[in-house]
C-alpha positions in Angstrom: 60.1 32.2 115.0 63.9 31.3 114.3 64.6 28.4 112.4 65.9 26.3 115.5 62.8 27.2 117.2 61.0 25.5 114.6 63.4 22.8 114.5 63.0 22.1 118.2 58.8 22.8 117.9 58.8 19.6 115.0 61.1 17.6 117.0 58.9 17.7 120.2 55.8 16.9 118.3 57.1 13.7 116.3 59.4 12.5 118.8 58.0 12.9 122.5 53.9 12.6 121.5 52.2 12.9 124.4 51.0 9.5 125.8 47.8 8.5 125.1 47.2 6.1 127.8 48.5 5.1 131.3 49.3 2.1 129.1 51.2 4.4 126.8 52.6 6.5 129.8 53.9 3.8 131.4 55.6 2.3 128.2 57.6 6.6 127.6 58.9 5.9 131.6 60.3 2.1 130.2 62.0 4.7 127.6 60.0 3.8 124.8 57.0 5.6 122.5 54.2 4.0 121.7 54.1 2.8 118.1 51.4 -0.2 117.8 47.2 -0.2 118.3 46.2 -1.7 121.4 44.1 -4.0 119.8 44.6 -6.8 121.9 41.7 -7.5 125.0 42.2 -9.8 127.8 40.2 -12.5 126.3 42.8 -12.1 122.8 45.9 -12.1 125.0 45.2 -15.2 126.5 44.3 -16.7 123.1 47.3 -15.5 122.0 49.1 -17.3 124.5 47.3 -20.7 124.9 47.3 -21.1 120.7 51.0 -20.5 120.2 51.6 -23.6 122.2 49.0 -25.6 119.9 48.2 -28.2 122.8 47.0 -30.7 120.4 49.2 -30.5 118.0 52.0 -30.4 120.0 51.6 -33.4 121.2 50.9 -34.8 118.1 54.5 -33.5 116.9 56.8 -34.6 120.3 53.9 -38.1 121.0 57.5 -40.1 119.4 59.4 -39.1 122.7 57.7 -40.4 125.6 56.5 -43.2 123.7 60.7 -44.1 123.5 61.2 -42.6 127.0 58.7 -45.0 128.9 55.9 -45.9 127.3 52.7 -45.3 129.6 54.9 -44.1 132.1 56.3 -41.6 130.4 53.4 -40.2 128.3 51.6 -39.9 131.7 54.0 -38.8 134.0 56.9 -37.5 131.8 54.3 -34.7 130.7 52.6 -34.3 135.0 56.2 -33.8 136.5 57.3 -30.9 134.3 54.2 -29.0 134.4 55.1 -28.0 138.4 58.6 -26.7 137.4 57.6 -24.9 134.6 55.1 -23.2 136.3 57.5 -21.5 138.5 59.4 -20.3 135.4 56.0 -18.8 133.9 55.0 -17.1 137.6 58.9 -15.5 137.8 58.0 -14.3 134.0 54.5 -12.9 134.4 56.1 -10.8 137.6 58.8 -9.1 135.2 56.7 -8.4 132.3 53.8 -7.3 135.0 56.7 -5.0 136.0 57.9 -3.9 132.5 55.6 -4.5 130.0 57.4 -4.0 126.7 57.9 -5.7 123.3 61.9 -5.9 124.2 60.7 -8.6 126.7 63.1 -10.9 128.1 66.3 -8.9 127.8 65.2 -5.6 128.4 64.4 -7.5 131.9 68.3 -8.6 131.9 69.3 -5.1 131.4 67.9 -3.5 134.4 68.1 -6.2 136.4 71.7 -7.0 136.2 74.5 -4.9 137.4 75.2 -1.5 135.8 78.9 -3.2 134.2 77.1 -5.9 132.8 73.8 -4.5 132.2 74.3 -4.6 128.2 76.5 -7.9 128.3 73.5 -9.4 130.1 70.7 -8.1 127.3 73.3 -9.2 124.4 73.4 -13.1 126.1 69.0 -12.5 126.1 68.5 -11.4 123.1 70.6 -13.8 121.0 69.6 -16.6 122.8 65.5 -15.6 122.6 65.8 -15.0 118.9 67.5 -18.2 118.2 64.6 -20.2 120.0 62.1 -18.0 118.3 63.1 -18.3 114.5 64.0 -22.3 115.1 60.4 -22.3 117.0 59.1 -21.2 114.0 60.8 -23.6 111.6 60.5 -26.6 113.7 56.2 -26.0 114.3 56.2 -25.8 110.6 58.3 -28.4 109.7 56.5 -30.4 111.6 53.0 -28.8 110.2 54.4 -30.1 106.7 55.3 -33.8 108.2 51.6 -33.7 109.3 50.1 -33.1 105.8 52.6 -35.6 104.0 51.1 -38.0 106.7 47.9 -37.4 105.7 48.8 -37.9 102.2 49.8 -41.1 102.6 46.6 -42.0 104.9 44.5 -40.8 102.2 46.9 -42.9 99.1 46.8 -46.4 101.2 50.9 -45.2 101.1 50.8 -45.4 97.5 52.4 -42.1 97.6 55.2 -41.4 99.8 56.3 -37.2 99.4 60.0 -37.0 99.4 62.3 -34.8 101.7 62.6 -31.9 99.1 58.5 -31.9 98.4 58.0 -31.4 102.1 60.8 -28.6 102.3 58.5 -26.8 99.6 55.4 -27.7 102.1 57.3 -25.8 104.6 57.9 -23.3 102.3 54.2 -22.6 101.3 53.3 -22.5 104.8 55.8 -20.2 105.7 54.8 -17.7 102.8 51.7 -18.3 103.9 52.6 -17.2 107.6 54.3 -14.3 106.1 51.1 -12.7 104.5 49.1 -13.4 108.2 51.4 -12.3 110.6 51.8 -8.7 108.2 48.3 -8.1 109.3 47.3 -5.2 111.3 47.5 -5.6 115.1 43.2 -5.7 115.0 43.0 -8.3 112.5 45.4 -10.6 114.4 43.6 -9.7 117.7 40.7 -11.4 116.2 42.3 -13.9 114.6 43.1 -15.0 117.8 40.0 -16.4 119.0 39.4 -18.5 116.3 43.0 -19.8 117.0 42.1 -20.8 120.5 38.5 -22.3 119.6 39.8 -24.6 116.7 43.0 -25.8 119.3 40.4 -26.2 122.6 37.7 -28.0 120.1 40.6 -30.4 118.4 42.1 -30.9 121.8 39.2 -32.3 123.5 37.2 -33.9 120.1 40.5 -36.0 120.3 40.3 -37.0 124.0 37.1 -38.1 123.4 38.0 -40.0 120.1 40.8 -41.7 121.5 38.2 -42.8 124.7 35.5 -43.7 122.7 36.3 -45.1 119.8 39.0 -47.4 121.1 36.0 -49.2 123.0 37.3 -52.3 124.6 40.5 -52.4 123.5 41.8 -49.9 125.7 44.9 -51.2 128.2 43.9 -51.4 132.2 44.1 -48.3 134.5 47.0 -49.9 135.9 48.7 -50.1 132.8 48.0 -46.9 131.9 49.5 -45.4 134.5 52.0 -47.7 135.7 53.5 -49.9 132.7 56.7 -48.5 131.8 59.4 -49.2 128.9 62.5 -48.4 128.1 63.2 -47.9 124.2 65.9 -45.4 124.7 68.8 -47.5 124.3 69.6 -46.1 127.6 70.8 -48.7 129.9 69.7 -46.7 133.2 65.6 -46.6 133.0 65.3 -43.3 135.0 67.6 -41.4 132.8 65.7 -43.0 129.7 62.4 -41.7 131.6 63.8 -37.9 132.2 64.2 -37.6 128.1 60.5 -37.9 128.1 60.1 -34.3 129.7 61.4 -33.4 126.0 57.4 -33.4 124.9 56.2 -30.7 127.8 59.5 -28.8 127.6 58.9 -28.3 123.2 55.1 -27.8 124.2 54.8 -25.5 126.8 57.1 -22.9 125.0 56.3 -19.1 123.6 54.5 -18.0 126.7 56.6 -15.0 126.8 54.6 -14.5 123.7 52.3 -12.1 125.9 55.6 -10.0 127.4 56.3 -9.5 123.0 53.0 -7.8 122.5 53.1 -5.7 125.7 52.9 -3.1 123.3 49.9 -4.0 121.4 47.7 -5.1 124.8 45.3 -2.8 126.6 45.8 -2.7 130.6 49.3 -4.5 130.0 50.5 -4.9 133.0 47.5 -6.8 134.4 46.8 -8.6 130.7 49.7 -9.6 129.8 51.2 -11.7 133.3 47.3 -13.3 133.7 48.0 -14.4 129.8 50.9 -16.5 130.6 50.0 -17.9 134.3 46.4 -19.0 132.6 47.8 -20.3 129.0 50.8 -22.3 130.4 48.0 -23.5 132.9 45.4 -24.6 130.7 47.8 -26.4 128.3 49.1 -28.1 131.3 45.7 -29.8 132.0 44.6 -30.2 128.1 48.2 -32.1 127.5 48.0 -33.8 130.6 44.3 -35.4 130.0 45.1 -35.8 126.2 48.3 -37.9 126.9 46.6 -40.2 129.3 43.6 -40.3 126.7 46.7 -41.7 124.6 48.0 -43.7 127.1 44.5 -45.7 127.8 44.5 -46.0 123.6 47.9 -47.3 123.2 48.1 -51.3 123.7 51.6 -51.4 121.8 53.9 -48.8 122.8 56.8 -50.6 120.1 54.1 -51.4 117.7 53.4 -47.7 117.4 57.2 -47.0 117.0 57.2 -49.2 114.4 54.4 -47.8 112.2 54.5 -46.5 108.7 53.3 -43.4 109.2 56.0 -40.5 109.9 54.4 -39.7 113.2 53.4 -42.1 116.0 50.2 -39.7 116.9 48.7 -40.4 113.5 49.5 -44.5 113.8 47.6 -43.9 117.0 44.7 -42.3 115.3 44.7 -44.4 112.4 44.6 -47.9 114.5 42.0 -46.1 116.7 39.6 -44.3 114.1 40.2 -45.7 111.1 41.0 -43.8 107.7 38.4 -41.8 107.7 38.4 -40.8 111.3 42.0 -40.2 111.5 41.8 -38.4 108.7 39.3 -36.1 109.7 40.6 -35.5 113.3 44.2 -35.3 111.5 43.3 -32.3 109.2 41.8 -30.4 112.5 45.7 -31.0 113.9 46.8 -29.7 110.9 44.8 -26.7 111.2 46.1 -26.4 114.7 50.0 -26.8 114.4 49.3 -24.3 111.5 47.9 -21.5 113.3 50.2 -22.4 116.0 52.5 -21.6 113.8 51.1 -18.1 112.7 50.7 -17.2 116.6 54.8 -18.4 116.9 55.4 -16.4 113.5 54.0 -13.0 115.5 56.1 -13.4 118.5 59.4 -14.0 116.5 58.7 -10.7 114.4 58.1 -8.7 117.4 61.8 -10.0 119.0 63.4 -9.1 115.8 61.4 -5.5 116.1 62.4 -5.0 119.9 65.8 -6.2 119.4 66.6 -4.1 116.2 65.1 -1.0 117.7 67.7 -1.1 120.3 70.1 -1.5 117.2 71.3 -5.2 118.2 70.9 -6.8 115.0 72.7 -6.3 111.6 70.4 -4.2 109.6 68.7 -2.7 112.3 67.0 -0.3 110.6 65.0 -2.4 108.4 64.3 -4.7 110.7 62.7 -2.0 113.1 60.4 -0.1 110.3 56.9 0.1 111.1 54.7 -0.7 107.8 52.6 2.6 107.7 49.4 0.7 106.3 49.3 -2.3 108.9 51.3 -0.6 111.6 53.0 -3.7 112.3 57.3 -4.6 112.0 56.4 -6.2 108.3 59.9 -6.2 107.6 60.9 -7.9 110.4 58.2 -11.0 109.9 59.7 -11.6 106.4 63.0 -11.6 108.0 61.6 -14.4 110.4 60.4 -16.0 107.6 63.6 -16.4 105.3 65.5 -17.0 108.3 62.8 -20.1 109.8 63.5 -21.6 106.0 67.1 -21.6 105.7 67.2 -23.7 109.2 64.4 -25.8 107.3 67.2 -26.9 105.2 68.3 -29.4 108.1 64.9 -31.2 107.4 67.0 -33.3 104.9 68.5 -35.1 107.9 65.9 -36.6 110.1 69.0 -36.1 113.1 69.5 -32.2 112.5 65.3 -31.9 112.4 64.7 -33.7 115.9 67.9 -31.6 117.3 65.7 -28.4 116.1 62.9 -28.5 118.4 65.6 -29.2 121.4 67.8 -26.0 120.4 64.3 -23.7 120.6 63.7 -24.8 123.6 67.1 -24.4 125.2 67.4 -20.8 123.4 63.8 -19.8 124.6 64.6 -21.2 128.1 68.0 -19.7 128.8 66.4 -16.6 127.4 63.5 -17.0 130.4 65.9 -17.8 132.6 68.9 -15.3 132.2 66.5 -12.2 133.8 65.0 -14.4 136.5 68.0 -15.3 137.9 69.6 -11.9 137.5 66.0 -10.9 139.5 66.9 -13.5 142.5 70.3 -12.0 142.5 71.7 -8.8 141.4 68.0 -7.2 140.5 66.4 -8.1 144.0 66.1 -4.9 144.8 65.7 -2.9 141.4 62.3 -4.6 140.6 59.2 -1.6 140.8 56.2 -4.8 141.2 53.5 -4.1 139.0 49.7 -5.1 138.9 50.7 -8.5 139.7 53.5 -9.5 141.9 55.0 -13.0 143.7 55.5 -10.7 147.1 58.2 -12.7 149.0 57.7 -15.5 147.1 60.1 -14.4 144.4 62.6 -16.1 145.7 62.0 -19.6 146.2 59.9 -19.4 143.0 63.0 -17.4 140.7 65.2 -20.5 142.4 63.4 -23.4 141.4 62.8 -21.8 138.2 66.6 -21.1 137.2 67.3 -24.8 138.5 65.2 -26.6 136.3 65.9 -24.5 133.2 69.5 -26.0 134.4 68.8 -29.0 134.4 66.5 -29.0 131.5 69.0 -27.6 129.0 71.6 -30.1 130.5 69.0 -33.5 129.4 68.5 -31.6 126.2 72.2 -31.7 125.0 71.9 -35.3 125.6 71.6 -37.9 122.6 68.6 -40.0 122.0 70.7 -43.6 122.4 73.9 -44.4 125.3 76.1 -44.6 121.7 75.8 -42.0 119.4 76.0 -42.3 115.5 76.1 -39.5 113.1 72.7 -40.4 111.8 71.3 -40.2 115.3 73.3 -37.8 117.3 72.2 -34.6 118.9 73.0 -31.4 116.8 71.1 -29.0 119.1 74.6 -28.4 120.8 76.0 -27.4 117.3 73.1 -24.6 116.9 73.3 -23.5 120.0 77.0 -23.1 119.9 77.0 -21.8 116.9 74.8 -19.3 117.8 76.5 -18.8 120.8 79.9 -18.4 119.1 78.6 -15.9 116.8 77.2 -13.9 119.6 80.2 -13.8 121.3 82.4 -12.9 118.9 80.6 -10.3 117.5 80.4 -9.1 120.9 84.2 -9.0 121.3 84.8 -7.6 118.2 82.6 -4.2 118.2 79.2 -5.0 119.9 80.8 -4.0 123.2 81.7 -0.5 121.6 78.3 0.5 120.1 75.6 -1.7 122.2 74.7 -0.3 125.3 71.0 -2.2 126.4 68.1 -0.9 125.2 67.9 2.7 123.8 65.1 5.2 124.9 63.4 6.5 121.7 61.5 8.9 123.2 62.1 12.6 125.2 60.4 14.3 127.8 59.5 17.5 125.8 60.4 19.8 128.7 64.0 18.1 128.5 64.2 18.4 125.0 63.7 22.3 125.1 65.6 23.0 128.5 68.7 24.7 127.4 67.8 25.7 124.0 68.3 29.2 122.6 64.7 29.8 121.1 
């Protein structure tokens, strides 16, 4: 045998491995091999996508903006309204990643969706903007995480001790080192994982709907009131716009679904797991929110005297007047628990963007970021890189204004993200889609354009400031992350990325082609 016989023999073999599935199969005709376990079951993918959004501890972390958007009214109805649009958004998603189930995800869908000119434009815009709401995701969950346990430090002190901005920037640190050593566990041991996530955040969620029922006994404010009463501590002058900022809650909570499109690759039966994931996590958070805001609603008798507390969060005033110290300090450290594994579940997802994204070459550094650790076979590097990058944005945790803005420039990068390759599907791509186990039939359309109209109108409210006149110490930065993200993108674009980025890049051969034309 020659030389470049045996060169061509050693390619074949380590390069174009024959599937080993029809999940696998299907991945090498998506361009891709496979490099991950298929550890993850039905049952694990959905817990995997109902924990990252951390019902309970979501609404713990976003309770402050329908209490200021409406009271009642808007922890009641400012969480019911969104649920129906968003919806359509997760349906439109399940029906891509159904189609193409692959870690790229969200711009891999851009790419072959839009049309063959733009086709890498369209997966540069997706893939910037989906990492940016990932990694400040991240940060802002465990930001947050950290402003739950300085909360119940000063529960547990009677506020004689008050942690300080920079001793809760090293909370966030520890949890983020700690999220580090988790999420660089193999694909098995965070399958399992998994189901513990989803038993401690179903258990929390509804131990605190009945808490909040129960223990506020006769002091809870009348049906009517519940449902009805509404106030306007906006500063906005016109009460409906004061009431639409109170979708900001839902819109932070019901995020990361496309969690179950990022580990495609790591999910058995894909393209039936991975849409029924999304449709039933976004669902069931949905119902858990909605019944656990009204639970808050019926337990709140003053909406301003809640704004007012002590405590850092208005969920754990709530809990505190309702429960006690020692109630709200038990049910408090369960939240805790939550937001943190919430943000373990989040911490996965990012690292498997950055993975995707490098192994198309998209990102400086590429081929770090794309390694596969040969122990864990997971993208190690790549979670340490989500990691470093989640604590440098922690930095704007100094300024209470810069924090808030966080959690509305992940949801406008996740959202533009979602809705870049729906509307590119309702457009360009309506005829390019192969359907996969789960399809929306000839609803696609009406769904994908209710779906790209909200995301419109969502990111539009979410640019907005909190108050009619804007100070420096309360303005919105998410517009300066976003645009800085956005500026960086583009130039970089300008520059060279237009010469050397093309969409994603197969990374695997059909062995026939790779020998057709060779001299053996």
């Amino acid at each position: 045998m020659s030389i470049s016989e045996k060169q061509v023999e050693v390619s074949v073999k380590s390069y174009s491995a024959p599937p080993r599935n029809a999940d696998d199969t299907l991945l090498a005709e998506l361009g891709y091999r496979a490099e991950f376990k298929r550890e993850f079951s039905m049952i694990e993918t959905i817990a995997f996508a109902f924990s990252i959004m951390g019902v309970v501890a979501s609404v713990s972390s976003t309770f402050s903006f329908p209490l200021v958007s409406g009271g009642h009214v808007g922890m009641v109805w400012g969480w019911f309204i969104p649920c129906f649009f968003v919806m359509a958004v997760a349906s439109s998603m399940a029906e891509l990643v159904s189609s193409m189930p692959t870690s790229a995800g969200l711009y891999y869908f851009s790419a072959k969706l839009a049309p063959p000119k733009y086709s890498a434009l369209a997966s540069w815009i997706t893939g910037w903007a989906n990492i940016t709401g990932q990694v400040t995701l991240v940060c802002s969950i465990d930001f947050t995480c950290a402003q739950m346990i300085t909360t119940a430090i000063a529960v547990s002190s009677d506020g004689a001790t008050i942690v300080s901005s920079g001793a809760t920037y090293g909370i966030l640190l520890i949890i983020l080192f700690a999220h580090g050593l988790v999420c660089s566990a193999a694909t098995n041991v965070l399958a399992r994982l998994n189901l513990f996530y989803v038993i401690v955040n179903v258990g929390t969620t509804i131990a605190a709907i009945i808490a909040l029922l129960v223990c506020s006994g006769d002091n809870k404010v009348s049906t009517q009131d519940a449902f009805t009463m509404f106030e306007n501590n906006t500063g906005w002058s016109n009460s409906g716009w004061a009431f639409l900022l109170a979708f900001t809650a839902p819109m932070w909570t019901l995020t990361g679904y496309d969690s179950a499109a990022h580990i495609a690759e790591e999910v058995a039966g894909a393209q039936r797991t991975a849409p029924i994931a999304i449709l039933v996590g976004v669902f069931g958070t949905q119902v858990l929110g909605w019944l656990l805001f009204i639970a808050c609603s019926f337990a709140t008798t003053s909406v301003s005297g809640l704004l007012a507390g002590a405590l850092p969060l208005p969920m754990g005033q709530l809990f505190f007047d309702v429960l006690g110290k020692k109630g709200m300090l038990a049910i408090w450290s369960c939240i805790i628990v939550v937001q943190f594994v919430t943000g373990a579940a989040q911490g996965v997802d990012a690292s498997r963007v950055i993975f995707a994204f490098a192994r198309d070459n998209a990102l400086p550094g590429s081929r770090w970021w794309k390694q596969i650790n040969r122990h864990t076979q997971t993208p190690v590097n790549a979670v340490w890189l989500v990691m470093i990058a989640a604590a440098v944005c922690g930095l704007l945790g100094f300024s209470a204004a810069a924090l808030s803005s966080l959690a509305g420039a992940s949801v406008i990068g996740l959202y533009v993200s979602y809705a870049t390759p729906i509307f590119l599907r309702i457009t360009s791509g309506r005829d390019k889609l192969v359907p996969g186990t789960f399809s929306l039939g000839r609803w696609y359309m009406p769904i994908g354009i209710i779906a790209v109209a909200w995301v419109s109108f969502i990111v539009v409210l979410l640019l907005f400031p909190p108050t009619q006149t804007a100070t420096p110490a309360g303005m919105n930065y998410a517009v300066v992350i976003i645009m800085g993200v956005f500026v960086f993108a583009s130039i970089s674009w300008i520059v060279s990325a237009h010469k050397w980025f093309h969409g994603p890049i197969k990374n695997i051969n059909d062995p026939r082609s790779s020998l057709e034309g060779k001299e053996l």
